[in-house]
Steps between C-alpha positions, in 0.01 A plus 500: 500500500561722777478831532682792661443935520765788520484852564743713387517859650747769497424601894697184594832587383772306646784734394693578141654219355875568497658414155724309741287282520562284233897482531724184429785309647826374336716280659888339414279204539517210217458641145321789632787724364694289286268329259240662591504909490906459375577260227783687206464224299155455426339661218340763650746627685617865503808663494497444922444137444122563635249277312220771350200233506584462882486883498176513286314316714658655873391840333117346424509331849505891619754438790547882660800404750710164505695414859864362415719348535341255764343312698683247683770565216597896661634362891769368300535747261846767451338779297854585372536181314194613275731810386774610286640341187347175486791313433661565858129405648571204748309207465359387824321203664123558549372337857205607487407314173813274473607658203787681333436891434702650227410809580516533149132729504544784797386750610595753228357239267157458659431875555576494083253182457210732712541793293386312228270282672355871624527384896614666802775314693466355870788411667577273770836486741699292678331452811621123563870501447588861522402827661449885533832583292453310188098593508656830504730487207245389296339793505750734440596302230107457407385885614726722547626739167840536502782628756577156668697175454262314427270779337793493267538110443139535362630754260777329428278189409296646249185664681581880509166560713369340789289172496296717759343198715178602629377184705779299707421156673670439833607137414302206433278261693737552767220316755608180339746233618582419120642871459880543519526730740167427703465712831253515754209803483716689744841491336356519115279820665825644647682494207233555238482858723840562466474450137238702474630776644793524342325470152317788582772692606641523155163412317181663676271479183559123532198214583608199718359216529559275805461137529182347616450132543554284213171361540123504752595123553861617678484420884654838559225649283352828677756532783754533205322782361444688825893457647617594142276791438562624933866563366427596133202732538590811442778399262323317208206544256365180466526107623510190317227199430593222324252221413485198235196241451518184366223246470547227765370124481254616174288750792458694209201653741720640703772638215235669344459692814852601579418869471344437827793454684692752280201763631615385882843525480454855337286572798673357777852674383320869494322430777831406710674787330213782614544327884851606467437835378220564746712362788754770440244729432619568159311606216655345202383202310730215393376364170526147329778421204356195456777391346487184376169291433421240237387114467773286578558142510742563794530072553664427208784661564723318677439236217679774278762670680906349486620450807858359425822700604640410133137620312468861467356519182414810317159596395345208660133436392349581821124541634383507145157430629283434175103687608189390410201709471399367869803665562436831344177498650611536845754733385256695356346476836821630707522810280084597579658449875770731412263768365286418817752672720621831258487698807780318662691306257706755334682254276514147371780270331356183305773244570646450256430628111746264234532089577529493832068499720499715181202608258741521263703188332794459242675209350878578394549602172165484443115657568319690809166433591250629731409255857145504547590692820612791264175632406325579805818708538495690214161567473417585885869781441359582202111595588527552896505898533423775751339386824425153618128419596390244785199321304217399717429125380202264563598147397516177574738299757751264458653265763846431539763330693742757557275805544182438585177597316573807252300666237537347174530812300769757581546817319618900531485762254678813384380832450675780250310810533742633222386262258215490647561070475386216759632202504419179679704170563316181598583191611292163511653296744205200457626183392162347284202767403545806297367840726270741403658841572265842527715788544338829596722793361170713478744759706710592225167587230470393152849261410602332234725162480800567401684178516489122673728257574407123666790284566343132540538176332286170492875331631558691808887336458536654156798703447725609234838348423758547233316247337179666501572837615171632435271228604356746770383811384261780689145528281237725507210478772136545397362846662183665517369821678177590541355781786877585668570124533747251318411147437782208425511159572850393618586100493666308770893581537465821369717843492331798354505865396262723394567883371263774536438848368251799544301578231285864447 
């Protein structure tokens, strides 16, 4: 047994955590959208042809704002094959993905989906393949009320008032030599201004996002960001991170501390981004859309994907990555990280949410079940309110390959002076002995546990399958408070969450 102590005290806020925060990512990716979020004839479909468990359990997830309609998928992507009547909607070939759209779920169609799913849409352009124009007749089509062409064509399909798109991405990943369409930083910067400005010129309420590397491991990492954000600056709201871990040669050591590198790369981008500002002696801070982040078994696919000029399937089953509670662990991990930064990272897109990296599985034509990844998720969106607080923490070391020494506990905490509510998240990153955990909350008076929740099992490669969907479950954690501090124990390979209130 080993033992570790945490203080938790308003003073060191971090910033207010941005309901943003806990956004999504769908994809025309696999059965993301077909058989996964779309499938008319299953059971549970609706009147759309949108399966209500899959909505059921988006809605618990808590996912504020979902990015679509890519990913790799958008540089090839004509937004006006996703409207009109669907029966004039081209089908198209997919590079990206090696797959054949339909196009047979669009935009009109997704915007319908998030109403009921009670999510705010993010959309993505054509960086890769196209340009300025058609970014620009998206928006009117997307934004603007009525008095146009294109305005009109909205109408005309079925959605009298505007989609009104608050947050835009500049393209996607456009750092990477996979991306159709991939530029240099000075080019992509160059036209990611012009974009820009020309969004703003008939949308000034808009956000933009503009592409940051696709990864900390890029070779152009850093110099991206700075030639990117020397022409964007003063043109866009935020800048993109993208990051997936994976365990590598069973250094589960090093997996469990992934955060670690996902706290760098945070660090590194807004610290490049404030030498940009403060070079042009510009007060303004660029924030983070972190937007996309997730466990991902990124090896395996290649063993997956079609490849043949004759095989352009539909619907493939793609990147269906099956997560153990290992896995959730460190994804439990990545969101703490996430909360870690509040002050900078405005927004967040899990990638992805149905199938595909996804927390969220179905089987055609029949059930929908929860990944183990799902309920850090849902109950970090669910608990995490008002302002993030840095914990101090006092615990013991671990040694690993990839980063060093780091402290074997990590954790952050939330404070809601409204509801006058606390709560913490904790991770256990050791590998063999249970901790001891002391956490001092003697700062907020007399509490009261409100609710735990310890995500952990004696088989750290458990997970749930449609064969036993609910073979990992969170459980209760043992508590006890005595003179302003909280005791638990938490086991090895552990997530958990613990929710606070004032009392008297």
């Amino acid at each position: 047994m080993t033992a570790a102590h945490l203080t938790v005290d308003p003073r060191f806020a971090i910033g207010t955590v941005r309901r943003r925060l806990f956004g999504g990512f769908v994809e025309h990716l696999g059965r993301h959208v077909y058989d996964g979020i779309y499938e008319p004839g299953h059971p549970a479909a609706d009147e759309q042809g949108f399966r209500t468990d899959v909505l059921e359990l988006v809605r618990e997830l808590g996912v504020s704002m979902i990015r679509y309609p890519g990913g790799n998928f958008v540089s090839g992507f004509r937004w006006e094959d996703s409207v009109g009547p669907r029966a004039q909607r081209p089908r198209r070939l997919d590079l990206a993905w090696h797959s054949t759209e339909t196009n047979e779920v669009g935009l009109h169609e997704f915007a319908d989906w998030l109403d009921k799913a009670g999510s705010e849409l993010m959309l993505a352009v054509n960086l890769g393949t196209r340009g300025v124009l058609e970014a620009l007749d998206l928006l009117e089509y997307s934004n603007v009320p009525g008095g146009t062409a294109l305005s009109q064509r909205r109408i005309d399909n079925g959605r009298a008032e505007p989609f009104d798109v608050r947050v835009w991405c500049l393209g996607n990943e456009m750092d990477g030599p996979w991306q159709l369409g991939h530029r240099s930083a000075d080019d992509y910067g160059t036209l990611a201004a012009q974009t820009a400005r020309g969004m703003r010129q008939m949308d000034p309420s808009i956000e933009l996002v503009v592409c940051g590397s696709s990864g900390a491991a890029m070779p152009t990492f850093g110099e991206w960001e700075r030639e990117v954000l020397t022409h964007t600056y003063d043109d866009v709201d935020m800048i993109s991170c993208h990051a997936y871990y994976q365990e590598h040669d069973g250094d589960a050591a090093s997996f469990l501390a992934s955060a670690v590198d996902m706290d760098r790369f945070i660090e590194g981008v807004v610290a490049t981004a404030d030498h940009v500002g403060a070079a042009r002696g510009s007060g303004k801070k660029i924030d983070i859309s972190f937007d996309e982040w997730n466990v991902w078994y990124i090896d395996r696919v290649d063993a997956v994907k079609p490849t043949a000029i004759d095989d352009w399937p539909i619907a493939p089953r793609l990147l269906e990555d099956v997560y153990s509670v290992l896995d959730a662990v460190v994804f439990g991990s990545l969101l703490i990280s996430l909360l870690k930064h509040a002050d900078r990272v405005a927004s967040a897109s899990l990638a992805q949410l149905v199938n595909v990296i996804a927390p969220i599985m179905t089987e055609p034509g029949g059930p929908a079940w929860r990944q183990t990844t799902f309920f850090p998720f849902a109950l970090t969106s669910h608990l995490a309110r008002g302002e993030a607080v840095r914990l101090r923490v006092e615990a013991p070391t671990i040694d690993t390959a990839r980063y060093g020494t780091v402290s074997a506990v990590d954790a952050v905490a939330t404070v809601d002076d409204a509801a006058e509510a606390v709560a913490v998240f904790l991770v256990h990153r050791g590998l063999e002995r249970p901790v001891d955990l002391e956490i001092d909350v003697s700062a907020f008076g007399e509490v009261e546990v409100v609710e735990t929740h310890l995500l952990h099992d004696d088989d750290p490669g458990a997970s749930n399958t449609l064969d036993d969907p609910e073979r990992v479950r969170p459980r209760t954690v043992q508590t006890r408070l005595g003179s302003g501090i909280l005791y638990l124990t938490l086991p090895p390979v552990a997530w958990a969450a613990v929710s606070l209130r004032r009392v008297g």
